[in-house]
KOLDRENNU-728245 format. One record per residue: x, y, z of N, C-alpha, C in turn. Coordinates in pm, whole numbers. Layout:
residues N
n.u	n.v	n.w	ca.u	ca.v	ca.w	c.u	c.v	c.w
X	Y	Z	X	Y	Z	X	Y	Z;
...
end
This chain:
residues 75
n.u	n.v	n.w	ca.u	ca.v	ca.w	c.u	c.v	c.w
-1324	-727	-492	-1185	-753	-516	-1146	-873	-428;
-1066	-966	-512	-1058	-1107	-382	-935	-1066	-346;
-894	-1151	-286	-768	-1179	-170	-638	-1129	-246;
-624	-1235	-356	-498	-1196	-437	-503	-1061	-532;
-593	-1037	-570	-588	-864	-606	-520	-759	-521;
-596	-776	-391	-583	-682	-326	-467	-730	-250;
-386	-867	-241	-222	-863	-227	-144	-794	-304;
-165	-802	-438	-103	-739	-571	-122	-616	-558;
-224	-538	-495	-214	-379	-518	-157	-382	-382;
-144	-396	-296	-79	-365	-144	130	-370	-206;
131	-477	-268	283	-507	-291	321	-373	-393;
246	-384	-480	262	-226	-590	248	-150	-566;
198	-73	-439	192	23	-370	285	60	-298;
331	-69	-231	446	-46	-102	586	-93	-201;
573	-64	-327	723	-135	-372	800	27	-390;
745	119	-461	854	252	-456	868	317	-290;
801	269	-233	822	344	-84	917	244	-5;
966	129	-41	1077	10	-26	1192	64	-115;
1172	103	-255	1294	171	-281	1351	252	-247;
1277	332	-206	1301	431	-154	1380	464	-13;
1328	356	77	1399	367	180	1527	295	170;
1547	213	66	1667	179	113	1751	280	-1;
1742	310	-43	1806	473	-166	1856	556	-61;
1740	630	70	1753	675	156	1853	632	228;
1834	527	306	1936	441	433	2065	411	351;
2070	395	235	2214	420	190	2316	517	113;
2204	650	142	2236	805	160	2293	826	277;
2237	822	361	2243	824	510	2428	739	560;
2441	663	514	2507	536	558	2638	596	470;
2610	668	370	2753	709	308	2765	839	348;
2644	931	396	2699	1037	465	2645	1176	370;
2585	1167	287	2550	1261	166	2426	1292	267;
2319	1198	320	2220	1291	360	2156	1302	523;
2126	1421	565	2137	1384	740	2037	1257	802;
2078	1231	889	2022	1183	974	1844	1132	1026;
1805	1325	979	1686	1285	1036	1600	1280	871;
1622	1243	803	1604	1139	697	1512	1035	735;
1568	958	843	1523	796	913	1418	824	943;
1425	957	1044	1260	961	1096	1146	1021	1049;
1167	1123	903	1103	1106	823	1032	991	752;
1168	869	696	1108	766	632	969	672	771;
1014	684	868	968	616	943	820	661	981;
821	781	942	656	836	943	620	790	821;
661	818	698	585	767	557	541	610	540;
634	543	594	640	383	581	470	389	678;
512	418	801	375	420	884	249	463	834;
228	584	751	141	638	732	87	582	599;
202	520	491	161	461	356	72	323	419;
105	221	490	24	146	594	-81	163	608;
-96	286	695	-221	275	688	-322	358	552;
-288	415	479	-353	457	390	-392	342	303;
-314	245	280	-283	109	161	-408	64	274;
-410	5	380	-486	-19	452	-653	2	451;
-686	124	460	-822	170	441	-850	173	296;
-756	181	187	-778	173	73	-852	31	53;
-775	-75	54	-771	-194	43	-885	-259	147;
-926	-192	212	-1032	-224	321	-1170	-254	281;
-1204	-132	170	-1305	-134	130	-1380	-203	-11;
-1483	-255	47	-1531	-383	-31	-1624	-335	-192;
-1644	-377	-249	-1724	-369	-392	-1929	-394	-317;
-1960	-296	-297	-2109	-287	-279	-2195	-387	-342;
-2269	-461	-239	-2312	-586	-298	-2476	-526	-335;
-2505	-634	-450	-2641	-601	-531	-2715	-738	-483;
-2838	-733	-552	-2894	-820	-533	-2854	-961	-460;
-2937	-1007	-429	-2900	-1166	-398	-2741	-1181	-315;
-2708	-1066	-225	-2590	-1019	-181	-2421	-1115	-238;
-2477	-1076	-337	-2347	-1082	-446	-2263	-927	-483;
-2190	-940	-514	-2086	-808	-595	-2134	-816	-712;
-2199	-688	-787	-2182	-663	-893	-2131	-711	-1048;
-2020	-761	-1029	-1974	-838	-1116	-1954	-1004	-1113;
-2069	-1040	-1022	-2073	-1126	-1022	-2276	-1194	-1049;
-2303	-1063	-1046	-2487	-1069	-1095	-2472	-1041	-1276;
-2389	-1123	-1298	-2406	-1145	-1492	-2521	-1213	-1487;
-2563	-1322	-1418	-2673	-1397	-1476	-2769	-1424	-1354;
-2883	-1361	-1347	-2950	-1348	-1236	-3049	-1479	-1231;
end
């Protein structure tokens, strides 16, 4: 997976957990939901991080001629 793939799945990953917090923080801000709301979101934001993280970490197992797989079409 190159560079810009794996920007594109990091942004699509972290885009409903961005809606989300601000859905949240402007629950919070009008008073409908408590407080410790924040420090909930503030563990998920952290923890989606690093999950997107180790996801995105890991590389496509190289074959022959230490190429990726989809890139040994023509040997």
């Amino acid at each position: 997976m190159n560079r810009r793939a794996r920007l594109l799945v990091a942004i699509a990953s972290t885009l409903p957990l961005g809606l989300g917090v601000v859905i949240c923080c402007l629950l919070v801000a009008a008073g409908t939901a408590p407080k410790g709301v924040l420090s909930a979101l503030a563990i998920a934001v952290v923890v989606q991080g690093v999950l997107t993280y180790i996801r995105l970490r890991r590389t496509t197992p190289l074959t022959r001629r230490g190429r990726a797989s989809a890139e040994n079409t023509n040997p």
